[in-house]
C-alpha positions as CSV (number, residue, x, y, z in Angstrom):
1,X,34.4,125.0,74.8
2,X,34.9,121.6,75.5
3,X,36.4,119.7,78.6
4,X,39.8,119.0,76.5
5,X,40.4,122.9,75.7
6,X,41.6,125.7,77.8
7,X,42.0,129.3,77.1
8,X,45.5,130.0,76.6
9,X,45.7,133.9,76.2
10,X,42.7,134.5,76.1
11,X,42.3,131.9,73.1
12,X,40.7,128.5,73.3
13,X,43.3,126.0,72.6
14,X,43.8,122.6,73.3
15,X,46.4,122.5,75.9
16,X,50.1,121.4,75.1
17,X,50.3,117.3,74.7
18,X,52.6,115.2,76.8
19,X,54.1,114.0,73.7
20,X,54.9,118.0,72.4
21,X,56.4,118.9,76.4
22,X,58.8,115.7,75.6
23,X,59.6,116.8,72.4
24,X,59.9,120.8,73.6
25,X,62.4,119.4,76.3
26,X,64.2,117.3,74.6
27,X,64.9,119.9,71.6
28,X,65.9,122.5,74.4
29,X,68.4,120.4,75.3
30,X,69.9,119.3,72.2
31,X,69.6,121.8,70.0
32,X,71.5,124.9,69.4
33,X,69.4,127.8,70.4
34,X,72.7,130.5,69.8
35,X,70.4,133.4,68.6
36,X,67.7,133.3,71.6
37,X,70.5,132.7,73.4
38,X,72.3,136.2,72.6
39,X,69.2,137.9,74.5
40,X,71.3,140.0,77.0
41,X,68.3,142.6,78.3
42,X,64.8,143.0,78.9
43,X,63.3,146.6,78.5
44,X,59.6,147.1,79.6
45,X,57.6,150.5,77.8
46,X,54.9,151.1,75.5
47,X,53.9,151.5,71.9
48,X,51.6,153.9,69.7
49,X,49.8,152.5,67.0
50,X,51.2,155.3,63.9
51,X,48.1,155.1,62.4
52,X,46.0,155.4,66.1
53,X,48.3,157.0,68.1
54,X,45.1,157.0,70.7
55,X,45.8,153.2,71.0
56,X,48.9,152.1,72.7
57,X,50.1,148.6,74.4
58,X,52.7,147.5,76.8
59,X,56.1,146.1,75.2
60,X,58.1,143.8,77.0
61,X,61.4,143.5,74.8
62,X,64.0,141.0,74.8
63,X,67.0,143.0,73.1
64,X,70.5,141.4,71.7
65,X,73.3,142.9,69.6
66,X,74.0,142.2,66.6
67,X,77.3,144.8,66.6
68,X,77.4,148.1,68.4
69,X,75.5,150.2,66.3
70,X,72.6,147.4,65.5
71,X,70.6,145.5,68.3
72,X,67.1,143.3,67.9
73,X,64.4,142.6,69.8
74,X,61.7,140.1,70.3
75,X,58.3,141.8,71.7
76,X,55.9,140.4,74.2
77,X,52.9,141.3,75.5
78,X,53.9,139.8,79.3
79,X,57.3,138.7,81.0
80,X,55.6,135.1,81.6
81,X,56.4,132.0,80.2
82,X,53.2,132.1,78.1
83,X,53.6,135.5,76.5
84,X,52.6,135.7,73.0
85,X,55.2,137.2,70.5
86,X,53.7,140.5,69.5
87,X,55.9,142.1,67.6
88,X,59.8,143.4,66.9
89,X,62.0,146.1,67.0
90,X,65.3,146.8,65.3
91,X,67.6,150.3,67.0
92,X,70.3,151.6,65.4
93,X,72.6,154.3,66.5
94,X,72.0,158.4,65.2
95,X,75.2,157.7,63.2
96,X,73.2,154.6,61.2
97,X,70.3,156.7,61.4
98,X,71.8,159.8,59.7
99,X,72.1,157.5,56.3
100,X,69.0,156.2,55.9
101,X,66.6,158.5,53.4
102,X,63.8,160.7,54.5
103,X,61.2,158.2,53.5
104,X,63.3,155.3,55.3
105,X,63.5,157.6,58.5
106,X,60.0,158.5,59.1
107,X,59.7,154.8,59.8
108,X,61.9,154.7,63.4
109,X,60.9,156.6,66.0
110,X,63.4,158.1,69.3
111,X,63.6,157.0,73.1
112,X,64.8,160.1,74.2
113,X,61.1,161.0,75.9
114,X,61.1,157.4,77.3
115,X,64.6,157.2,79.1
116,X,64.5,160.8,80.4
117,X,60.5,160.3,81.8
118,X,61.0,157.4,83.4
119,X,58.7,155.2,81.0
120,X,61.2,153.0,79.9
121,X,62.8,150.4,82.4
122,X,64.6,147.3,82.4
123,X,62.9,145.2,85.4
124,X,65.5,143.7,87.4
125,X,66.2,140.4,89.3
126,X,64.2,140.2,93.1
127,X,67.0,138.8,94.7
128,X,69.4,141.6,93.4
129,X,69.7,144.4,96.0
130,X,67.5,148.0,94.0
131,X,70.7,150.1,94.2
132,X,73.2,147.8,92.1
133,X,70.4,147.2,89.7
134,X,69.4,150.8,89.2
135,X,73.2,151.4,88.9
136,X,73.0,149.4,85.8
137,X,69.8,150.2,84.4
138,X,70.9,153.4,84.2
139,X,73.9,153.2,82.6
140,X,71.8,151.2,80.1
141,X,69.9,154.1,79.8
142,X,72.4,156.4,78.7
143,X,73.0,154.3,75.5
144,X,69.4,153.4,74.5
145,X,68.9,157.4,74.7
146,X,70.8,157.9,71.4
147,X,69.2,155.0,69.7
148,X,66.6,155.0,67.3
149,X,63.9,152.1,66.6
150,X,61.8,150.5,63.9
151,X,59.0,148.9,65.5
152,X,56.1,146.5,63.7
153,X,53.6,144.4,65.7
154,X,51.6,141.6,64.4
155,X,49.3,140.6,67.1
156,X,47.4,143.7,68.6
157,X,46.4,142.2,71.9
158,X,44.7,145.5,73.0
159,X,41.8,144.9,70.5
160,X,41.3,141.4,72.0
161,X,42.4,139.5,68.8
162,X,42.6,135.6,69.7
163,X,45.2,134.9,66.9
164,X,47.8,137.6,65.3
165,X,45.7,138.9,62.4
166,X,45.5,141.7,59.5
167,X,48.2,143.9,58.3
168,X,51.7,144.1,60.6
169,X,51.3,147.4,62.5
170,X,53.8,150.3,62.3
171,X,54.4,151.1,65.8
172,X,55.8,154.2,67.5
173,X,56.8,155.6,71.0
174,X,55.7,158.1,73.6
175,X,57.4,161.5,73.3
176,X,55.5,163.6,76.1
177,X,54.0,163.6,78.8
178,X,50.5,164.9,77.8
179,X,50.3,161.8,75.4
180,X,50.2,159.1,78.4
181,X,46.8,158.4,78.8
182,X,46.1,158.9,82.9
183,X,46.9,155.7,85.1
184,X,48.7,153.9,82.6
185,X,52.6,154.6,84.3
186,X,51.1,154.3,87.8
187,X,49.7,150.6,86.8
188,X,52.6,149.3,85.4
189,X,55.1,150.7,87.9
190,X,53.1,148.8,90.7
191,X,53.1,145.5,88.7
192,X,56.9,146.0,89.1
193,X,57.3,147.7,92.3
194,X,59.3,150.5,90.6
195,X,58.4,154.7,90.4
196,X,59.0,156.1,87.2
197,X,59.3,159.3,88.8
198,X,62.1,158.1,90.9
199,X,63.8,157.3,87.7
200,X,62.8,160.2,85.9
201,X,65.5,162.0,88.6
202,X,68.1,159.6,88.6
203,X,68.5,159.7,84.8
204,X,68.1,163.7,85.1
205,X,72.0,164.1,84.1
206,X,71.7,161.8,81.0
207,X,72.8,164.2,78.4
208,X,69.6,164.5,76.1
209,X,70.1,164.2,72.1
210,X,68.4,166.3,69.6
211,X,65.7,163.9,67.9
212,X,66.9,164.1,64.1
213,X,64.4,165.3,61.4
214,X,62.2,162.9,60.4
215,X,61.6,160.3,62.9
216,X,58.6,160.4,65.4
217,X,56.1,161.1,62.6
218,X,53.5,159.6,64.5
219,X,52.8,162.6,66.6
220,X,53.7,165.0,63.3
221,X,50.9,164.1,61.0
């Protein structure tokens, strides 16, 4: 690698060019950025490859609404500024879900296992006091439990691949605990100075959904 390049995830790259910052800057503040905008949460879990359920990545997603029945969501492998775009996921409600086909269904997978455990969280703010911001990521919780979600990724970082390559990857969730390979919760919660476990209780009187037929095939092949 030469004096000029840097590794950028993990990727050598020539590092960003005075002239592109300008440019980057100058198009932030001029241009009309509506849809990134929209971004109204940021929910922190994990994927299953459907094909390798074995393999599994963290998920940081950045979640908007497009009506109440429909939101979208940008996936990244980190919170930073640098995070690479991994992937996307699309949830719909049960009702939306009920009218797809069989074939269509067996795509999107449930988050009922992920709420209820613990697994999935939506990091909060340091300078917000814990209790207000449990509060509302709990009440976020109790919608996200009925929702169902289409996942593909395009960059599988796990591997080590420098560049998003091959195929986009059909993704699915966790739906027990005897599928979380050991340490992986305890790792993550400590990155963000949270306890799934502690979570796990306060979300114990979310009332939990039956999973409709078809969806989590990942775990029913």
């Amino acid at each position: 690698m030469s004096t000029e390049d840097q590794e950028i995830n993990e990727a050598t790259s020539a590092p960003l060019s005075m002239k592109n910052k300008v440019l980057e800057t100058g198009a932030g503040l001029a241009q009309n950025l509506a849809p990134v905008e929209a971004i109204c949460a940021h929910l922190n879990a994990f994927h299953v490859y459907a094909s390798e359920p074995h393999r599994c990545v963290e998920a940081n997603h950045y979640c908007s609404h497009i009506s109440e029945d429909v939101r979208q969501c940008l996936i990244y492998d980190t919170p930073e500024p640098n995070a690479r775009l991994i992937g996307v996921e699309y949830m719909i409600s049960a009702k939306l879900f009920a009218t797809l086909d069989s074939a269509e269904r067996k795509l999107w997978h449930s988050h009922v296992f992920e709420v209820k455990s613990g697994m999935l969280i939506m990091p909060g703010p340091e300078n917000l006091p814990t209790t207000g911001w449990e509060f509302a990521e709990t009440k976020e919780m109790e919608e996200v439990i009925g929702l169902y979600g289409k996942t593909y990724h395009f960059w599988q970082v796990d591997r080590g691949d420098k560049l998003p390559l091959g195929q986009p990857q059909l993704m699915g969730s966790f739906t027990s605990q005897e599928q979380i390979p050991e340490g992986l919760l305890k790792e993550r919660d400590e990155r963000y100075r949270v306890s799934s476990e502690q979570k796990k209780e306060k979300r114990r009187y979310i009332e939990e959904p039956e999973v409709q037929t078809d969806a989590d095939q990942t775990w029913k092949k």
